[in-house]
N, C-alpha and C positions, 0 to 999 in steps of 0.2 A: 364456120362463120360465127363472130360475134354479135350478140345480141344486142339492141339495144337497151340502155336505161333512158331513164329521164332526170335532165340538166336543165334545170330551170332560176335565174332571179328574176323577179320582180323588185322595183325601187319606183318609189312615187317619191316626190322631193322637188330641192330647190337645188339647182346648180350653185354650187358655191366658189368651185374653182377651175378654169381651165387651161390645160398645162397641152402643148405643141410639141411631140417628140418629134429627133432629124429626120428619125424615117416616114414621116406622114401622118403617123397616128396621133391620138390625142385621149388625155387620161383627163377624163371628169369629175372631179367631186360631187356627190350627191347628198345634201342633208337631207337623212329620212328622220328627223325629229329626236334626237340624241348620237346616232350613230352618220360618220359620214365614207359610207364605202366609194371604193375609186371604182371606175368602168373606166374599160377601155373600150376607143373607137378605131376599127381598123380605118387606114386609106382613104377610100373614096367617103364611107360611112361619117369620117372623120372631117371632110370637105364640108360634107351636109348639115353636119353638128353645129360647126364654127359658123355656118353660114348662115342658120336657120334660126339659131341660136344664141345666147349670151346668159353671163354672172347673173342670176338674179331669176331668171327664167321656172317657171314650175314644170316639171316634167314626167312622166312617167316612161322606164326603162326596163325591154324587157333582155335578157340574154342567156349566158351560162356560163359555168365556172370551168376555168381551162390552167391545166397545166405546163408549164416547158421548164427547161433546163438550158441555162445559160450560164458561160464558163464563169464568168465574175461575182455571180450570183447562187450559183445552184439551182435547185427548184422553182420555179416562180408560179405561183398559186396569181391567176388574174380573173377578173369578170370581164367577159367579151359581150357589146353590145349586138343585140338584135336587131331591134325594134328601140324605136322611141316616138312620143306621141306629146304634143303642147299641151297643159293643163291651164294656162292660163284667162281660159274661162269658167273651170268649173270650181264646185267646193274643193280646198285638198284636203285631203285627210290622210298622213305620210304612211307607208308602205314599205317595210325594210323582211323580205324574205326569201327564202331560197327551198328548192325541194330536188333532192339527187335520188337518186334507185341505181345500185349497182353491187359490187364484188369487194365484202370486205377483204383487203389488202392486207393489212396488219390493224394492230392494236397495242396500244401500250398505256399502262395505267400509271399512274405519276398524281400520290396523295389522292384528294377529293371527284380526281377528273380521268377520264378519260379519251385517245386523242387515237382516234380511228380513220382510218387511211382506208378510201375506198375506190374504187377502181369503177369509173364511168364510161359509157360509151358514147357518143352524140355526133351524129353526121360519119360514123364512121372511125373517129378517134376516141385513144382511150387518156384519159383524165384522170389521174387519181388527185380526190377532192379531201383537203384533212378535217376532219368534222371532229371541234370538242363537246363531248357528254358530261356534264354534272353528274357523279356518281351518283349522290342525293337522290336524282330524278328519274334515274337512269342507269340499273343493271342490266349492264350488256349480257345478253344470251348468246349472242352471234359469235363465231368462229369466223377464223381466216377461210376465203373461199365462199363463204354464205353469203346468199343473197341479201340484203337490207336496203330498207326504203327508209329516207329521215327529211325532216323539214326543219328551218330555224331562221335565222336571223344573221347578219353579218353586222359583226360587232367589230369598233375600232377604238384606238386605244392612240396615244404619243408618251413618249418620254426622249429625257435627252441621255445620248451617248456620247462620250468624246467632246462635249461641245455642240453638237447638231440635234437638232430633231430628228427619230423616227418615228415613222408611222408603219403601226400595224393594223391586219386585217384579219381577224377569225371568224370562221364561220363555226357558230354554238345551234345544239343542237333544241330545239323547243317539242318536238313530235316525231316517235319510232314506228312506222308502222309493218 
C-alpha cells in the first residue's frame, strides 16, 4: 500500500478570468497579487463556480496539484479545486501557496536551479508534482526515492510564441522541510 503525502494549494485572490471547457469543466484565473495561477473546476464543482460566482469576485481556493498525460500535450501539471469560499466581506490579504510531501522522482540541475519531480499521493492517486529550487537557496540533500516535504508559491509568467500567447505555470520552491 502506498502511503499518503500531503497535496495542498491555497489561493486567496480575485477571479480574473473564466474560461468554459466542452467537457464541463471550467479553468479559473486567480490573481493572488502578482502571480495569476489557473485552477481547475471539475463538473458539477464547475456548475457551482459559474453559478455562485463572477470576474471580479474575491475568493479564497483551496485544492491540489494533479498530474495526467494527454496525447496532444504530454504531461499536464493542473491545480484541481476543493473548496472554495466568498471573501467578499472580509479584509483580503492575497494568498498564493502550495505544500506537497512525497517521493523524490528525479532531479535534474540546469545552471542556478534545480527542477525536482516528486512523486504525491492524495485520495489514492499518485501525482508527480515538478518543484523548481533556486540553487542559491537551496542545496538539495535528497536522493531519488527520499522522502521530501516543500512549500512555495505558484508563479506565472507569458511570452509569445509563433504569434500566440503562452501561459506558464511553475510551482518555485520557498521552504524544505
Amino acid at each position: 500500500m502506498i502511503s499518503e503525502g500531503i497535496n495542498r494549494v491555497t489561493l486567496k485572490g480575485e477571479i480574473l478570468h473564466l474560461y468554459r471547457h466542452p467537457n464541463g469543466s471550467v479553468t479559473a484565473t486567480i490573481g493572488t497579487g502578482g502571480n495569476k495561477p489557473n485552477v481547475v473546476f471539475l463538473k458539477g464543482f464547475a456548475l457551482y463556480l459559474t453559478e455562485a460566482y463572477k470576474v471580479g469576485d474575491f475568493i479564497l481556493v483551496e485544492g491540489n496539484i494533479q498530474s495526467s498525460y494527454r496525447k496532444e500535450c504530454g504531461i499536464r501539471i493542473s491545480i484541481i479545486a476543493d473548496r472554495i469560499l466568498p471573501l467578499n466581506n472580509t479584509p483580503h490579504k492575497y494568498v498564493n501557496h502550495f505544500e506537497v510531501y512525497g517521493t523524490v522522482k528525479s532531479i535534474v540541475n540546469f545552471g542556478d536551479m534545480h527542477k525536482v519531480n516528486i512523486n504525491v499521493v492524495s485520495n489514492g492517486y499518485i501525482s508527480t508534482v515538478p518543484i523548481t529550487f533556486n540553487y542559491n537557496d537551496y542545496r538539495l540533500n535528497s536522493e531519488i526515492g527520499e522522502p521530501i516535504r516543500v512549500s512555495g508559491i505558484i508563479s506565472t509568467t507569458s511570452k509569445e510564441v509563433n504569434g500566440k500567447m503562452r501561459y506558464y505555470q511553475n510551482y518555485v520552491a520557498n521552504g524544505v522541510f
